[in-house]
KOLDRENMI-752116 format. One record per residue (C-alpha): residue in one letter; x, y, z. Coordinates in steps of 0.02 Angstrom, whole numbers, padded with zeros to 5 digits, always signed. Layout:
AXYZ;...
# end
This chain:
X+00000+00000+00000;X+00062+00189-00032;X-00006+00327-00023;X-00047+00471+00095;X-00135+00442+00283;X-00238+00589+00364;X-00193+00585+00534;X-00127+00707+00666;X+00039+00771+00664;X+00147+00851+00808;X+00061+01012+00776;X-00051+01080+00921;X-00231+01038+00912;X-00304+01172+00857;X-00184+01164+00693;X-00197+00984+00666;X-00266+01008+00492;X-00170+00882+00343;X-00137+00937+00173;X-00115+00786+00076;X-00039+00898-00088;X+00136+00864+00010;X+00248+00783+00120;X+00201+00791+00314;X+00368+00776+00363;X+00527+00818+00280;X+00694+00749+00349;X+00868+00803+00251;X+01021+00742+00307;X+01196+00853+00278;X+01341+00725+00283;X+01470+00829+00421;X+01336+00979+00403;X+01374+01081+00548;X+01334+01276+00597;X+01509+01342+00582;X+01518+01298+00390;X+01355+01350+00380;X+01358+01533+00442;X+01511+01563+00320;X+01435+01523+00179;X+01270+01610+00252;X+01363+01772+00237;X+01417+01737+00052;X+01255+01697+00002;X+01303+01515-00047;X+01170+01407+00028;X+00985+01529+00049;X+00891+01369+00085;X+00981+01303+00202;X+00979+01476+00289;X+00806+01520+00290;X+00796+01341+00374;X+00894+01378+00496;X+00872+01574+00539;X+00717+01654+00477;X+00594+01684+00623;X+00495+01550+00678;X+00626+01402+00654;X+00746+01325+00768;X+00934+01281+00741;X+01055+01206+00859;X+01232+01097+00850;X+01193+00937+00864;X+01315+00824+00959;X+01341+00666+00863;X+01400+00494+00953;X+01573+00401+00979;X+01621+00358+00860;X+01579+00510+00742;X+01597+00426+00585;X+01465+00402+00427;X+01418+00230+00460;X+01400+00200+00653;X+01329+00404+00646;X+01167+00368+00532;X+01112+00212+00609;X+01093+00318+00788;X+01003+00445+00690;X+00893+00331+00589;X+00844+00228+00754;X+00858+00320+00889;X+00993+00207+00997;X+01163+00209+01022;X+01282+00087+00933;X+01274-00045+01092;X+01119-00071+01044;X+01098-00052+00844;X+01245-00141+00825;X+01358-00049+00688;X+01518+00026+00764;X+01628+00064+00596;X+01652+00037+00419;X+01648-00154+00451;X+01601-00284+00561;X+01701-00415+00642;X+01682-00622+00662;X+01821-00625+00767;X+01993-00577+00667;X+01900-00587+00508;X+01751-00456+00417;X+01616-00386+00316;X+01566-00209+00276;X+01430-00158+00355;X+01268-00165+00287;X+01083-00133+00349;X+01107-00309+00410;X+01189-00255+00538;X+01085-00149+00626;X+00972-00237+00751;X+00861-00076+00795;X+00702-00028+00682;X+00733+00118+00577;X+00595+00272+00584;X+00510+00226+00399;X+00469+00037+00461;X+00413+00110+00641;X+00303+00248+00525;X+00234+00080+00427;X+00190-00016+00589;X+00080+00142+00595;X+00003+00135+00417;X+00132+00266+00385;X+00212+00274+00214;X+00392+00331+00167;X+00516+00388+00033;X+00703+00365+00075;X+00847+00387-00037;X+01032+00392-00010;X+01052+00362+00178;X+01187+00269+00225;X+01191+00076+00276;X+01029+00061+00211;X+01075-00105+00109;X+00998-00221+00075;X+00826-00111+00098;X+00696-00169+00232;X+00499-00204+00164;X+00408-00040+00207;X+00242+00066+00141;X+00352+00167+00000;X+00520+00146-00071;X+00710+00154-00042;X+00877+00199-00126;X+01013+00136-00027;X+01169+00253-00018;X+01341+00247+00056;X+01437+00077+00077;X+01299+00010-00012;X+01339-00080-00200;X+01341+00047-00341;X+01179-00044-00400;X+01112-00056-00240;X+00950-00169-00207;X+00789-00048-00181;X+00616-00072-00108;X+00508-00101-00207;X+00608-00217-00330;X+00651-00112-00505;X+00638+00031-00396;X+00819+00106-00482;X+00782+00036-00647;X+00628+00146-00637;X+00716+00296-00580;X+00863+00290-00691;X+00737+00278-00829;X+00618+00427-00767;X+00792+00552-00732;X+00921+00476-00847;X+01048+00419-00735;X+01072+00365-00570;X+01239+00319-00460;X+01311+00306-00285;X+01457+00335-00317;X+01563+00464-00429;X+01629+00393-00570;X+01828+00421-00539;X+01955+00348-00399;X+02017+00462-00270;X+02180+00519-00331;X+02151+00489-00514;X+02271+00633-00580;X+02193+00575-00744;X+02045+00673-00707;X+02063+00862-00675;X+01975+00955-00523;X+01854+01043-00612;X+01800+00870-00705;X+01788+00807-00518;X+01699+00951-00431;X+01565+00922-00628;X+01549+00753-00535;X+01503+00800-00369;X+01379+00921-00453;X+01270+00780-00532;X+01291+00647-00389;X+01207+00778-00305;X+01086+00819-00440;X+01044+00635-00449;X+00985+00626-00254;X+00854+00773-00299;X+00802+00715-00434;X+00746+00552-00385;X+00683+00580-00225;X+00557+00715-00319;X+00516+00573-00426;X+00496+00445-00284;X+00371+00576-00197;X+00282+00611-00354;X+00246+00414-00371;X+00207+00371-00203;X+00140+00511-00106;X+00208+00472+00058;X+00200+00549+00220;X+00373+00562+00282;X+00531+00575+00144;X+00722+00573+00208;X+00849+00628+00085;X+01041+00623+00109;X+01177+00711+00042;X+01347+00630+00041;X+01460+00750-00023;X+01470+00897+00113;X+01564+00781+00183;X+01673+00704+00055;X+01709+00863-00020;X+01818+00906+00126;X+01911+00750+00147;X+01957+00719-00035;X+02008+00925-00063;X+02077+00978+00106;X+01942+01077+00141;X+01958+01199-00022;X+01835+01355+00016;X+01800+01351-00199;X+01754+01146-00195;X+01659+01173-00020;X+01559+01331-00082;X+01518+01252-00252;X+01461+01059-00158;X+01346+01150-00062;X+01291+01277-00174;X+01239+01109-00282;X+01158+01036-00151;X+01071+01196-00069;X+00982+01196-00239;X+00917+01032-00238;X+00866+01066-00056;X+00749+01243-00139;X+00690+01121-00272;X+00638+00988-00145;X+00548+01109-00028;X+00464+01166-00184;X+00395+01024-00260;X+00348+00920-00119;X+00299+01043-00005;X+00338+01009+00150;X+00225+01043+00309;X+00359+01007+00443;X+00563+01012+00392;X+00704+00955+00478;X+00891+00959+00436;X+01022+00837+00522;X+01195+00781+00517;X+01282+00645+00578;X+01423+00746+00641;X+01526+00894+00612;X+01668+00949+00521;X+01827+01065+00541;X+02012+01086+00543;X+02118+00982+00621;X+02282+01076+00696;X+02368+00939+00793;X+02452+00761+00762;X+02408+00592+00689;X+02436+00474+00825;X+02481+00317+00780;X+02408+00205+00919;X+02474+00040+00872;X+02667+00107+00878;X+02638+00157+01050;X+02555-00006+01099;X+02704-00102+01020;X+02822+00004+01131;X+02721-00017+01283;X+02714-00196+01245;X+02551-00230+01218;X+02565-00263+01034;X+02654-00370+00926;X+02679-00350+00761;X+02734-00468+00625;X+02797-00454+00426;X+02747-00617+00361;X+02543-00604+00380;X+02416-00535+00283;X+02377-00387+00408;X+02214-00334+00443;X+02064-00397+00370;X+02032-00283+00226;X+01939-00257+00057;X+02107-00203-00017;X+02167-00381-00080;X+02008-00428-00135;X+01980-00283-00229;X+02040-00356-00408;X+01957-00508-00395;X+01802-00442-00358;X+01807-00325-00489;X+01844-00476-00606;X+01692-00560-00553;X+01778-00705-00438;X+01688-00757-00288;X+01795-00742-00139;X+01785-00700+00038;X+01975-00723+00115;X+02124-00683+00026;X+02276-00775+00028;X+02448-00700-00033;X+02515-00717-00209;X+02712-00803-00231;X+02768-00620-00258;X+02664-00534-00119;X+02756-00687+00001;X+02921-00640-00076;X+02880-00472-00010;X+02863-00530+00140;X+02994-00620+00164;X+03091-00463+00102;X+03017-00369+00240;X+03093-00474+00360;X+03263-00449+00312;X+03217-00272+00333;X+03168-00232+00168;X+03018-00157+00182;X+02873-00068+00052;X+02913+00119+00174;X+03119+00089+00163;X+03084+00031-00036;X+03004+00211-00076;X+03118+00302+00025;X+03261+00226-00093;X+03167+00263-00241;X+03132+00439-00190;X+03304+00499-00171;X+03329+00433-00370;X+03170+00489-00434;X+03084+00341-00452;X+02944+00308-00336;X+02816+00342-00433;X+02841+00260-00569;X+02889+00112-00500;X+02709+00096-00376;X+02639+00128-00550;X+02705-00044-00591;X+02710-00138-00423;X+02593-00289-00410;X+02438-00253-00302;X+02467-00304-00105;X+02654-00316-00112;X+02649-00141+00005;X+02522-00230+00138;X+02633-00395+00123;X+02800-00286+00126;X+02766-00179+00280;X+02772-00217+00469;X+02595-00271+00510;X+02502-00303+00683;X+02517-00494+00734;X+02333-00474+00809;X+02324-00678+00882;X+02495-00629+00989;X+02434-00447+01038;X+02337-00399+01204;X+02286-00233+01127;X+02268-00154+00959;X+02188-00032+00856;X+02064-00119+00741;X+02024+00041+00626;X+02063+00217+00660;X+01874+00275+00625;X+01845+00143+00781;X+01898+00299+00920;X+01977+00131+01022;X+02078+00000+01077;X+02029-00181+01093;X+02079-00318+01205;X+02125-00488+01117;X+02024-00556+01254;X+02017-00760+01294;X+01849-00826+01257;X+01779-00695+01152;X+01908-00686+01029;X+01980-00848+00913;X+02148-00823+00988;X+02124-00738+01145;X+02270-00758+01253;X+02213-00621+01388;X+02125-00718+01538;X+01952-00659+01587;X+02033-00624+01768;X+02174-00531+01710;X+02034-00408+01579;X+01993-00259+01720;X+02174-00236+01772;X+02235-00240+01580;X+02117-00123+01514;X+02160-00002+01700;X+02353+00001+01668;X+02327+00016+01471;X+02208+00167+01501;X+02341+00243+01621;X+02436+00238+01478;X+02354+00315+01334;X+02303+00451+01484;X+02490+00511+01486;X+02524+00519+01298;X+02581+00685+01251;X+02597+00756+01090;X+02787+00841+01048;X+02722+00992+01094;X+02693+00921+01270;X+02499+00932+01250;X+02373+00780+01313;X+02332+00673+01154;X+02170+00617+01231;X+02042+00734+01313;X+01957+00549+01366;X+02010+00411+01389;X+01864+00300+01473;X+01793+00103+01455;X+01645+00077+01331;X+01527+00062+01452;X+01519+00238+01485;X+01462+00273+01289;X+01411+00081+01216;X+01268-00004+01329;X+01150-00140+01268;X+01160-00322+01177;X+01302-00260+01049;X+01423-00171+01172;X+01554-00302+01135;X+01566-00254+00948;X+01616-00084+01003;X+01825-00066+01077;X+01842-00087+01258;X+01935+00064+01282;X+01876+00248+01209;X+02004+00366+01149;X+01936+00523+01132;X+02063+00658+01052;X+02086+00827+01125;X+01953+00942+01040;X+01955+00800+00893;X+02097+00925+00848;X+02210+00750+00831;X+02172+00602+00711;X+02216+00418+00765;X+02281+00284+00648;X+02314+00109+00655;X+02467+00101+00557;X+02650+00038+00600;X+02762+00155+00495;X+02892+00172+00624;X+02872+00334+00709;X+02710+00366+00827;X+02683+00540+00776;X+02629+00610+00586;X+02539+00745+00493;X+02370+00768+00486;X+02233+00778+00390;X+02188+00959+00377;X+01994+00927+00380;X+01903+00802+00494;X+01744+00762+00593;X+01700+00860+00749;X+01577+00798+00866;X+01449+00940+00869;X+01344+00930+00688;X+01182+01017+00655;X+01001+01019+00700;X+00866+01116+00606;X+00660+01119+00617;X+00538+01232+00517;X+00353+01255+00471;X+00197+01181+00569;X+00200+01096+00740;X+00382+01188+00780;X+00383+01278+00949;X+00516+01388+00913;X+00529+01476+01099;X+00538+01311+01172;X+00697+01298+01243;X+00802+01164+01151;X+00973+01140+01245;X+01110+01016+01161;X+01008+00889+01064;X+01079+00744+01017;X+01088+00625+00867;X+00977+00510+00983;X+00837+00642+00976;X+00820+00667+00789;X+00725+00507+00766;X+00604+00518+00911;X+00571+00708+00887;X+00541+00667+00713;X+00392+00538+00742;X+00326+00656+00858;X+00288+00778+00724;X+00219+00641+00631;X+00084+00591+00764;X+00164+00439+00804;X+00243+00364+00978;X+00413+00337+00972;X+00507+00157+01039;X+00530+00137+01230;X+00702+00070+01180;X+00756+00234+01110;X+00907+00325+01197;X+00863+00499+01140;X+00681+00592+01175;X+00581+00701+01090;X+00632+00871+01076;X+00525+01005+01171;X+00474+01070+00981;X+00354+00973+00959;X+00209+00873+01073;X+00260+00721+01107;X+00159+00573+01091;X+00215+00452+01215;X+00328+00283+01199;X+00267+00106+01133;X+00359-00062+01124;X+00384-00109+00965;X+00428-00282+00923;X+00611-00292+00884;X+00698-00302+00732;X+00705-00451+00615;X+00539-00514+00706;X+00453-00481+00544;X+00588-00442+00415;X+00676-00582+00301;X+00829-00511+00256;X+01012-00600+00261;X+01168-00540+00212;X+01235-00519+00030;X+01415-00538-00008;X+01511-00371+00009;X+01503-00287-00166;X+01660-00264-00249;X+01602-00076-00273;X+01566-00073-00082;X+01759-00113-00045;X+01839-00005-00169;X+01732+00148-00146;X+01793+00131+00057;X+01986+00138-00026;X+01937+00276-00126;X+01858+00371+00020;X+02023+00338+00118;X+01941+00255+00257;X+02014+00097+00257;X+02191+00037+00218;
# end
C-alpha cells in the first residue's frame, strides 16, 4: 500500500489540519553539516535554503552532538533509530567475526529504523541515499540505498532504480573516478560531485511524485566528502553546497513540505594537531606485537581485483610475489624503506605505478593481532581492543586478568603527550560509559577520545608514533534544524543529540516513538508518548549479501580503510 494517511501530526490541536498535496514531514540529512560551515557560507550567500531553514523567524537551529564514534556509518544508524551503537549494532566501516570481516550493511543494525516504525503505523515513506541502508527493509514506500551500499544497490520495491534511472536519466552512488586519479582534473571532479548531487534530488522528487508518502528522508553525501578528498578547499566546499542547497529549494518546492528538519551525523573542521599512531605506542608499551609475514588486517584491499573480475571470494591468501615481499620485509626490506630509496633517485612513482597489487600490505610491518593484548582495529573505531580469551579466536588475555589490563593500558594512553607536550586524549574512558546494550562487545573496550578532535588516530606501524594530519576532519557537534507547522520555536532546546532526531521526528508525525530509544523528543514538538515495538528481524527476512566489490573499493577511494 502507498499513499498518503490523514492523521494528526505534532502540531497543536487546534492546527492539526493535513494537506495531503505534500509531504508531512521532511527529513534532510547534511553528511558533516554543521553551523560553523554553515554561517560562512550564510554570509556569502552560498546556501539561501539552508539559511532560511535555519534562521528566519519562527525556526529552530542548534549543534547537534553526534556519538562516539563520529563517523558516517556508526553516525546514521543512531540517527535513523534512535539508539546508540550498543544497541543497533554498527560501530565502523565493518564488522568483525572474530579476526576476520564484512562491511557493514543494513544487516547489521538490530534496531528498527523510523520509515518501518512509520509503517507499523500505516505510515508510508520515501528514503533515498542514507547510508547503511542495504539491503533495503519491506516498508509502505520505497528506498535507494546510499553509502557503503553496491553501486547498483538493491531498492524497495524491486526495479525501484531501474525505474528511476529511466524517469531522470541516470542514477549512481558513487562518482565515477578513484580518489587520486590525476587522470581526471579538479574541475571534471567538482562536474561530478555536481550531478551525484543532482541525482539525489532528482529522484527523491520522482519517488514523492509516485508514491505520495508521508514522511521523505533525503541524504547528501558529499558535504562531507568534499572536505576530505580536497583539504577543505573554500572554492570545492562553496560550489558542493551551493549544488546541493539547490536541490534542497527544489525539494521544498515540489513536495511541499509541512514540517522540515535538517540533520547531520556529525561535524566537520580543521584539524591543527598530530596523527597518533596508536598501534606504535602499543608495540612500545608492549602490548602489541607485530609481525611481517601475515596478511595484516582484514581488509577489502586484496580482494579488490578479484572482485572487480567477477571471482567469488571472501578471504584472501597472498600471491608467490606478495610472500616474496614478505619475506623481504623481514630482512628489513620493507614497502616504506623501498620508496624512500626510490625517492632519493626519482623513481617512486613510477615504479608503484608498476608494483603488483598487495606487495605494500605484504611488505610492511603489520600487527600480529592472535599474539597482541591490545590493538587498534580501525582508526574511524575511536579505540583500543583487548584480544580477550573466550571472546576472541585467539584470545590469550584471561578473563581475570581483563579489568586490570584495560586499568594500566588506560593509564597509559592518559599520559600520551603530543611533541608539543599537550594531552593526546581529552578521554580516555571504558565503553561502558558510551556503548550499553546487547552489541556493546562489537564496540573497543577502551575509548580514545582526542583533545578537541583537533588530533586524528591511525592504526598504522610506519615506524614513528607521531605524523601529519589531515587538515579537515569530523567534529563531534553537527547540526540540528526544524521549520514550518507543529515547531515551537521559543521552546527551549538545549544540546540535542543524534539520539533525539528520530524520536522528535515521529513526534511531528503523530506517532509514539520506541521505549528502547536513547534519545527523547525534543520540546518542539508534542510528544506522543513511547510504545514497544517488536524488535527487529521479528518480521523482516533479510540476510546478508556478499560485500560488493564496489562497496570495498569505494571505502579505498574514500580513504577510510587501508
Amino acid at each position: 500500500m502507498t499513499g498518503r494517511h490523514n492523521r494528526l501530526n505534532g502540531a497543536s490541536t487546534t492546527d492539526r489540519v493535513t494537506d495531503d498535496s505534500g509531504l508531512d514531514v521532511l527529513l534532510i540529512g547534511i553528511d558533516a553539516g554543521c553551523l560553523p560551515v554553515f554561517e560562512r557560507l550564510y554570509e556569502e550567500g552560498h546556501i539561501p535554503n539552508l539559511e532560511r531553514l535555519c534562521t528566519e523567524p519562527g525556526n529552530v537551529s542548534a549543534p547537534l552532538e553526534s556519538q562516539i564514534p563520529p563517523w558516517t556509518p556508526s553516525a546514521w544508524p543512531s540517527v535513523f533509530t534512535g539508539v546508540n551503537p550498543g544497541k543497533h549494532g554498527v560501530v565502523g566501516f565493518v564488522g568483525y567475526d572474530g579476526y576476520d570481516w564484512h562491511v557493514s550493511s543494513n544487516d547489521d543494525v538490530h534496531e528498527r529504523s523510523l520509515w518501518s516504525l512509520l509503517d507499523h503505523h500505516d505510515r508510508s515513506s520515501v528514503v533515498v541515499n542514507v547510508p547503511v541502508t542495504h539491503p533495503p527493509d519491506e516498508f509502505d514506500g520505497a528506498i535507494i540505498p546510499g553509502f557503503i551500499g553496491p553501486e547498483d544497490p538493491q531498492c524497495h520495491p524491486e526495479g525501484t532504480l531501474e525505474e528511476v534511472r529511466e524517469a531522470i536519466g541516470e542514477y549512481r552512488v558513487y562518482p565515477g573516478y578513484t580518489r587520486g586519479d590525476e587522470s581526471i582534473s579538479d574541475h571534471e571532479k567538482m562536474a561530478e560531485y555536481q550531478r551525484l548531487i543532482r541525482m539525489r534530488g532528482e529522484a527523491f522528487r520522482y519517488l514523492v511524485g509516485k508514491h505520495e508518502p508521508d514522511f521523505g528522508f533525503v541524504q547528501f553525501q558529499k558535504t562531507d566528502t568534499v572536505f576530505h578528498e580536497f583539504a577543505g578547499d573554500p572554492d570545492k566546499v562553496e560550489t558542493v553546497y551551493e549544488a546541493t542547497d539547490d536541490q534542497i529549494g527544489k525539494i521544498l518546492e515540489e513536495c511541499d513540505p509541512d514540517t522540515v528538519f535538517v540533520v547531520s551525523d556529525h561535524g566537520m573542521g580543521p584539524y591543527e594537531g598530530y596523527e597518533f599512531r596508536v598501534n606504535e605506542f602499543l608495540e612500545e608499551a608492549g602490548y602489541l606485537e607485530a609481525t611481517t609475514s601475515g596478511k595484516g588486517m582484514p581488509s577489502w584491499q586484496p580482494m579488490r581485483h578479484q572482485l572487480r573480475e567477477g571471482k567469488d571470494c571472501d578471504s584472501w591468501e597472498p600471491t608467490v610475489t606478495e610472500r616474496a615481499a614478505a619475506v623481504a620485509a623481514k630482512f628489513g626490506i620493507t614497502a616504506r624503506r623501498a620508496r624512500i630509496a626510490l625517492e632519493r633517485v626519482g623513481l617512486a612513482d613510477h615504479v608503484i605505478k608498476y608494483v603488483p597489487q598487495n606487495v605494500s600490505r605484504t611488505a610492511n610491518r603489520q600487527v600480529d593481532f592472535a599474539a597482541s593484548q591490545a590493538y587498534v582495529r580501525a582508526r574511524t573505531e575511536l579505540g583500543v581492543r583487548i584480544n580477550l580469551e573466550g571472546r576472541e579466536p585467539n584470545g590469550i588475555v584471561p578473563p581475570s586478568k581483563y579489568d586490570a589490563l584495560r586499568e594500566s593500558l588506560m593509564a597509559d594512553l592518559r599520559a600520551v603527550e603530543t611533541p608539543d607536550g599537550e594531552p593526546v586524549f581529552e578521554t580516555v574512558a571504558p565503553r561502558e560509559e558510551y556503548f550499553h546494550g546487547p552489541y556493546e562487545e562489537h564496540a573497543v573496550d577502551i575509548v580514545t577520545i582526542p583533545a578537541d578532535f583537533d588530533h586524528a588516530l591511525s592504526e598504522e606501524l610506519c615506524g614513528e608514533q607521531f605524523g601529519p594530519v589531515e587538515p579537515w576532519n569530523h567534529k563531534l557537534d553537527g547540526v540540528f534544524a526544524a521549520s514550518g507547522r507543529g515547531i515551537d520555536e521559543k521552546a527551549a532546546i538545549g544540546h540535542p543529540t543524534i539520539y533525539d532526531v528520530a524520536p522528535t521526528v515521529l513526534a511531528a508525525l503523530g506517532v509514539p516513538h520506541s521505549d528502547r530509544m536513547d534519545g527523547g523528543v525534543l520540546p518542539i514538538v508534542d510528544s506522543f508518548g513511547t510504545e514497544a515495538y517488536p524488535a527487529a528481524g521479528e518480521s523482516t527476512t533479510a540476510t546478508r549479501d556478499a560485500a560488493d566489490e564496489t562497496v570495498t573499493a569505494r571505502l579505498a577511494d574514500l580513504g577510510y580503510m587501508n
